[in-house]
C-alpha positions in Angstrom: 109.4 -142.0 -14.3 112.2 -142.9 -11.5 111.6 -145.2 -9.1 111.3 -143.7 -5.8 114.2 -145.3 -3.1 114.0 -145.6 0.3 114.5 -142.6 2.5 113.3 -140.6 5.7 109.6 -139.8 4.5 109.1 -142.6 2.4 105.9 -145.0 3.2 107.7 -148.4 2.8 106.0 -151.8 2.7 108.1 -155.2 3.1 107.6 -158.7 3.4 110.2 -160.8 5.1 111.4 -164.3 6.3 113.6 -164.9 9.5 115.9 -168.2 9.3 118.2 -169.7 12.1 121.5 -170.2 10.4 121.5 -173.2 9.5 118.4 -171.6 7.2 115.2 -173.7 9.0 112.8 -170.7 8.5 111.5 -169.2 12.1 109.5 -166.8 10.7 107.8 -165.8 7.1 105.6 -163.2 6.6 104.0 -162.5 3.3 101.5 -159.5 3.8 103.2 -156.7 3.6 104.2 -154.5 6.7 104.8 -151.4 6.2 106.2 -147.9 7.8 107.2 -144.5 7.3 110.8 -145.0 7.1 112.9 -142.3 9.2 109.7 -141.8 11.8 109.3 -143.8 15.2 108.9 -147.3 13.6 112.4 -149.7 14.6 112.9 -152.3 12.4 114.8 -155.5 14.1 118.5 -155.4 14.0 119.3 -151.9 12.0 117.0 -153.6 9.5 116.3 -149.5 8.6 119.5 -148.6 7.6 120.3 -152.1 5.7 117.1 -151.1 3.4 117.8 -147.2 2.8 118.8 -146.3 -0.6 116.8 -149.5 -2.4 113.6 -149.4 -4.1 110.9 -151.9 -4.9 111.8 -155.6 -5.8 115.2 -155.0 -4.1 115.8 -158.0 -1.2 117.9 -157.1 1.4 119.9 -160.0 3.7 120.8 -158.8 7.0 122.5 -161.5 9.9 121.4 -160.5 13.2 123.7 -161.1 15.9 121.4 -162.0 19.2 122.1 -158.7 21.2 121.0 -156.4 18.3 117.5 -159.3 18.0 115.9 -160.5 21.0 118.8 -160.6 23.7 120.8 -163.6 24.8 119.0 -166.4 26.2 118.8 -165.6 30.1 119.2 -168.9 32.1 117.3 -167.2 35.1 114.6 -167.5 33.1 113.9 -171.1 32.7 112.7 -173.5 35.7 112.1 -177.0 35.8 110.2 -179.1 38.3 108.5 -182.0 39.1 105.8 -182.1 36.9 102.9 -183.4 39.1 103.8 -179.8 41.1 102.3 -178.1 37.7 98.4 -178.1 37.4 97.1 -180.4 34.6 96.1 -177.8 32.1 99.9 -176.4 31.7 101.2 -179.8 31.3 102.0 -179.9 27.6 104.6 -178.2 25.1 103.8 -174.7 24.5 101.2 -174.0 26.9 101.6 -170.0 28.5 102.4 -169.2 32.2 102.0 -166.4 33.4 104.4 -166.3 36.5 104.9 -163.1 38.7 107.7 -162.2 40.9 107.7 -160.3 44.4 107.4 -156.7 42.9 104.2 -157.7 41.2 105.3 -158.1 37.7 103.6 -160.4 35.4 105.8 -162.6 32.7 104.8 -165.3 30.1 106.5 -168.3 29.9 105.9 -171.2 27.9 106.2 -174.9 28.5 109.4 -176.0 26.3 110.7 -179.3 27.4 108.7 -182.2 29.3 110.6 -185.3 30.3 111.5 -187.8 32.4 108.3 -186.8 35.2 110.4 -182.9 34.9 107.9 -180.1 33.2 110.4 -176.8 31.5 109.0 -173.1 31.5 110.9 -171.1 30.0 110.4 -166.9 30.0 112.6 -165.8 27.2 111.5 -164.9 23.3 111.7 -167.9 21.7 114.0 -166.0 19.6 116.6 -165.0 22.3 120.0 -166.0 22.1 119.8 -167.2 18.2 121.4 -165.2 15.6 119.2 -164.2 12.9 119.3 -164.2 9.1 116.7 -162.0 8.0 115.9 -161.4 4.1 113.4 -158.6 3.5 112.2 -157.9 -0.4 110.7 -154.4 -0.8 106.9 -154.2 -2.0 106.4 -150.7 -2.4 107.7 -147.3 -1.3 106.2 -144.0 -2.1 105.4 -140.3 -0.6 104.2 -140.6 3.0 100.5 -139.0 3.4 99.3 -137.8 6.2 97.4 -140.6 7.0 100.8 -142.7 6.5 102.0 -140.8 9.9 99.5 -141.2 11.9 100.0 -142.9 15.2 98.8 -146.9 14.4 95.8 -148.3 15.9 97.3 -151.8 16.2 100.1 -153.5 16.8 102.4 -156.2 15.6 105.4 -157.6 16.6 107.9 -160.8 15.9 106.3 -163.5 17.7 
């Protein structure tokens, strides 16, 4: 029997782990995601095209240049200010934000930096402006079903 290789119709889970370049891991996952490759599904950085043609146990090292990951790191997104002018229950690293500007849009940001009485939100994915080293290792591929197509019920996304 040949193993099956990736391609459009092909139900494809992967498990991955996202390093900085200097190879501190940001991110590991190691429950399978999976996807029908070739259907709606994007995978980070052309992640789909890197994994096409390779079957299960193959890893797969893609660098990730910030514009094709999570954008450059926009400056207009991060404020500082005096911290007693922040309420008492945002006042420590990583609490959420939600801001929203004059249209009526609502944005996270998260408390980043805290120092010297000054209190840092930032808005952008904690991701953005970092390139990416990304090594995926394929866990299984096989014929789509029906079921396999189906719009999902969840969602997930890098974090």
């Amino acid at each position: 029997m040949t193993q099956d290789v990736i391609k459009p119709g092909k139900f494809v889970s992967l498990t991955y782990v996202i390093t900085d370049m200097e190879s501190n891991v940001l991110e590991q996952n190691d429950i399978p995601v999976s996807y029908v490759h070739g259907g709606d599904t994007e995978l980070i950085g052309s992640m789909d095209k890197a994994v096409a043609g390779k079957s299960v146990g193959d890893k797969v090292e893609v660098i990730v240049p910030p514009e094709d990951a999570f954008g450059p790191h926009d400056p207009d997104l991060t404020f500082t200010d005096d911290i007693d002018n922040v309420p008492p229950q945002f006042r420590q690293l990583g609490a959420e934000v939600q801001m929203q500007n004059a249209d009526g849009e609502v944005k996270n940001f998260y408390v980043t930096k805290i120092e010297d009485g000054k209190l840092t939100v930032d808005g952008n994915h904690p991701l953005a402006g970092k390139t990416l080293k990304i090594t995926v290792t394929i866990r299984e591929v096989r014929d789509a079903t029906p079921d396999d197509m189906a719009p999902p019920t969840g969602s997930c996304s890098i974090n």
